[in-house]
N, C-alpha and C positions, 0 to 999 in steps of 0.2 A: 618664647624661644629666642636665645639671642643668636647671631651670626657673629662669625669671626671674620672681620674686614678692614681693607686698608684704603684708609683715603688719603690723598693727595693735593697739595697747595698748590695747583700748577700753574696760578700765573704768578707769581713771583720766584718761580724757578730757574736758578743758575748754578753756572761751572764755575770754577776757580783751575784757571791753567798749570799743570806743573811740568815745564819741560827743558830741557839744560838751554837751546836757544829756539827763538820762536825764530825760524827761519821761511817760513812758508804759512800759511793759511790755515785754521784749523778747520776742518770739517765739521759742518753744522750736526747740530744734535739733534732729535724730537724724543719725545717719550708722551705718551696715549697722542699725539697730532700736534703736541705744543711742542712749539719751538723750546730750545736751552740756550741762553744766552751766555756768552764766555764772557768773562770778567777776569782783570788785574788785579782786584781788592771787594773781600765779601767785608761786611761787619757781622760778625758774630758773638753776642754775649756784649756789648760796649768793647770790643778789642775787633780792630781792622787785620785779618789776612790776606798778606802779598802772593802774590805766586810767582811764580818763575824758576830758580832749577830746586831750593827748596822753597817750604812754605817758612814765612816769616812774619812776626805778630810787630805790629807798630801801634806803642799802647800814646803815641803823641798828641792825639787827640782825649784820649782819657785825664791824659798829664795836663794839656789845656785848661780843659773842665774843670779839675781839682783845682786849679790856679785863679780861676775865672771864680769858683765858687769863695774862692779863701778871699782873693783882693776885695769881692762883694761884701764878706764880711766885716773887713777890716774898714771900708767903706761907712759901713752905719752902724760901726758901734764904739762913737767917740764917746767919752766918757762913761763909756761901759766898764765894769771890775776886771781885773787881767782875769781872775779864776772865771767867773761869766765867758770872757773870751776864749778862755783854752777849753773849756767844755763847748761851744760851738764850734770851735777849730775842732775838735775829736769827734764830733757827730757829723 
C-alpha cells in the first residue's frame, strides 16, 4: 500500500529576497525547526537569480563557461580540419 508524502531537502534550504529596499533587517524564517537562510543570489538550473525589487537572471557566468570551454578548444586543436573544429565548437 503506498502513502502519498512529502519530503523535504532541509539543509540546503533558502530564500531569495524581493523587496523594493532592504531597509531594515529581515526577520528570520524556520520551517519543521531549520533555520531559512536569506540570500542575494540562488543558482538555479546553471543560471544565477538576483533579488532585490525584481528578480533578475545573470547568465555571466554561463557566458564565462562557454568562453572558457571554446578558448580550451581552440587551445588543442592545432592542426586540427576547420570542419573537425566547427563540429566541436557546435557540440
Amino acid at each position: 500500500m503506498l502513502r502519498d508524502s512529502l519530503s523535504l531537502m532541509l539543509k540546503n534550504l533558502i530564500a531569495l529576497s524581493l523587496v523594493e529596499k532592504r531597509t531594515s533587517q529581515i526577520t528570520p524564517m524556520s520551517l519543521c525547526g531549520n533555520r531559512v537562510e536569506w540570500c542575494e543570489t540562488i543558482k538555479y538550473l546553471g543560471v544565477y537569480l538576483q533579488g532585490g525589487s525584481s528578480v533578475r537572471f545573470d547568465v555571466s557566468y554561463a557566458k564565462r563557461a562557454f568562453y572558457a570551454a571554446c578558448d580550451a578548444i581552440f587551445l588543442h586543436s592545432s592542426g586540427v580540419n576547420e570542419i573537425a573544429l566547427l563540429h566541436l565548437q557546435e557540440t
